[in-house]
N, C-alpha and C positions, 0 to 999 in steps of 0.2 A: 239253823239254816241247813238243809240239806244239801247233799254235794250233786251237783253235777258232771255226768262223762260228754265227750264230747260224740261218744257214737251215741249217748242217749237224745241229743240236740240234732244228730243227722248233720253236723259240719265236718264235711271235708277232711282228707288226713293232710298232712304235708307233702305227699306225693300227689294227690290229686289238684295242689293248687300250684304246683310247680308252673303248669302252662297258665292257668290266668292268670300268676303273680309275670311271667315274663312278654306278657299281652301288656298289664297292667303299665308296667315301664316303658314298651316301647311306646306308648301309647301317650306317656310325660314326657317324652322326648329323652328318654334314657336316667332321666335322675327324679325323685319320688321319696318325702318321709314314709317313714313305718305305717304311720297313721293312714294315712293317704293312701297306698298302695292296700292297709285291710279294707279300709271303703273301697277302694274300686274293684276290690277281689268280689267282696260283698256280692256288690252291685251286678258286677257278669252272674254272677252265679245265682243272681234271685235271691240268696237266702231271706226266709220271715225275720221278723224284727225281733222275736223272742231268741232265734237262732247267734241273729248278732250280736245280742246284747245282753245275755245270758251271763250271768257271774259264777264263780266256783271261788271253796276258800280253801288254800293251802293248807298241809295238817299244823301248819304255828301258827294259824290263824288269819292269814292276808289273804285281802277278798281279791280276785282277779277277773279280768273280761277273757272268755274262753276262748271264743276267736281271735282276740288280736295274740294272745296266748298262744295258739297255734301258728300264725302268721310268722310272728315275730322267731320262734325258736327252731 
């Protein structure tokens, strides 16, 4: 499997989703899973469905979702 970056998928850095993640919540009435908040991040921002759901695997081997990856951290 080859690795994926996430500037090679064109998502967003952490600075760039600071404002739709704070959309994102006001928007649930202030409180939001993880989960939930990367889809409605997603969703504002159009990304393609390859962008979202795009995996990358750590170098010991665990596969991960690169977006919610970014999200989350």
């Amino acid at each position: 499997m080859q690795s994926v970056t996430r500037e090679a998928l064109m998502i967003p850095s952490q600075n760039q989703l600071v404002l739709p993640l704070l959309k994102a919540i006001h928007d649930a009435a202030g409180t939001m899973r993880a989960k939930d908040a990367a889809d409605a991040i997603a969703e504002k921002l159009e990304l393609a469905s390859d962008e979202r759901q795009s995996c990358a695997v750590t170098p010991g081997g665990k596969k991960f979702n690169v977006f919610d990856r970014t999200i989350r951290c």
